[in-house]
C-alpha positions in Angstrom: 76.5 -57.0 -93.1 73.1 -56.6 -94.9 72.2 -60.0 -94.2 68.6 -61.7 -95.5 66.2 -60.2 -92.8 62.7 -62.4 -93.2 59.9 -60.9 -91.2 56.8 -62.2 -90.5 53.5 -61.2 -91.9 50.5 -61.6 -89.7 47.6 -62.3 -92.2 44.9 -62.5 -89.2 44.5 -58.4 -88.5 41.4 -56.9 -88.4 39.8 -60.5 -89.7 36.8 -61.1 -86.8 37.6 -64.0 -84.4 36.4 -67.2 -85.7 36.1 -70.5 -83.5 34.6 -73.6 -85.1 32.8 -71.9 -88.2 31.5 -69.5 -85.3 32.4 -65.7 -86.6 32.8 -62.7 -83.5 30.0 -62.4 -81.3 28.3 -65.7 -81.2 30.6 -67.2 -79.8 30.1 -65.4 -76.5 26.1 -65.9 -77.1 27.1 -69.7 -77.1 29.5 -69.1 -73.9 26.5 -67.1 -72.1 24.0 -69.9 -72.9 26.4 -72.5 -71.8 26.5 -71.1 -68.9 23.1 -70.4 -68.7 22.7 -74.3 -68.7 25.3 -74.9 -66.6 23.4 -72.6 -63.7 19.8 -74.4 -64.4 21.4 -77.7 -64.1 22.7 -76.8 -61.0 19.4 -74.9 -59.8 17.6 -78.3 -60.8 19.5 -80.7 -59.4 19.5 -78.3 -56.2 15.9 -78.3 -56.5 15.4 -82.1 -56.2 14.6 -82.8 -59.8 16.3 -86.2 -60.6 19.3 -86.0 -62.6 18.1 -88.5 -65.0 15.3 -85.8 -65.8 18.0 -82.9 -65.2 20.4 -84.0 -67.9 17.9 -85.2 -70.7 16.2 -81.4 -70.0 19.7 -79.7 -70.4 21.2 -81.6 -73.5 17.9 -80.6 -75.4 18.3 -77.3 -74.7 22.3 -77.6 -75.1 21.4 -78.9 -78.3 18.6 -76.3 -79.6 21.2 -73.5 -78.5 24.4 -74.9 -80.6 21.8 -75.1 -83.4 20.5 -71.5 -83.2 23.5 -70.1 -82.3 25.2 -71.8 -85.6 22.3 -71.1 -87.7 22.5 -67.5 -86.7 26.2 -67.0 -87.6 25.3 -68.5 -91.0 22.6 -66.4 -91.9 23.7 -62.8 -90.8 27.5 -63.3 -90.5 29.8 -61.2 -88.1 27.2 -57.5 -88.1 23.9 -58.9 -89.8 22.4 -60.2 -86.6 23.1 -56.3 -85.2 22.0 -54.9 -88.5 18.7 -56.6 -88.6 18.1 -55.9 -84.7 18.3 -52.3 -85.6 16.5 -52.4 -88.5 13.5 -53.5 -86.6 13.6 -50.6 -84.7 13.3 -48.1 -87.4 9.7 -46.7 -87.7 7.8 -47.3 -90.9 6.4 -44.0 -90.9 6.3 -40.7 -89.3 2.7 -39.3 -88.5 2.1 -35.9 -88.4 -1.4 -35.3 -87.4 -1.2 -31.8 -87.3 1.2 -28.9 -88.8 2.2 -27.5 -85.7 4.9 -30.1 -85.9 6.0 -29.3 -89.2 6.2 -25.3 -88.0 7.8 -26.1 -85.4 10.8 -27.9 -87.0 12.3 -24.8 -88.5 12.6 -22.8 -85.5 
């Protein structure tokens, strides 16, 4: 009764999610920022602005978003945006004007 048993293997685990050359998290940057648009359209229209100034002003900046947002996931990949955020925050140096600091350290 040992019959052929074919199981599938699921080649996709722990691969990041990938939508449209987008890798992991930029893809919700471009979901926030669509939304983002989505809101100041509204707000403008809402406002009064006329909606052939509204929609000009919101496909530009539809436009420089999908272009950021792409350029970003091709030059730091799924962690390097993260990576170089941090790295930004790492001092350069660390001053010690005095040795009281120093002494202090091993107690």
């Amino acid at each position: 009764m040992t019959g052929n048993i074919s199981y599938e293997i699921n080649k996709g685990v722990n691969r990041p999610i990938e939508f449209r050359g987008l890798k992991a998290q930029y893809i919700y940057y471009l979901a926030v920022g669509l939304a983002v648009l989505l809101i100041g359209f509204s707000a403008m229209y809402i406002a009064g602005v006329p909606v052939y100034l509204c929609v000009p002003v919101v496909l530009l900046a539809g436009s420089g978003l999908f272009i950021g947002v792409y350029r970003y996931s091709h030059r730091y990949g799924e962690f390097g945006l993260m990576k170089a955020l941090a790295h930004r925050q790492v001092p350069h140096a660390i001053l010690c004007r005095t040795r009281q600091d120093l002494r202090t350290l091993k107690k």
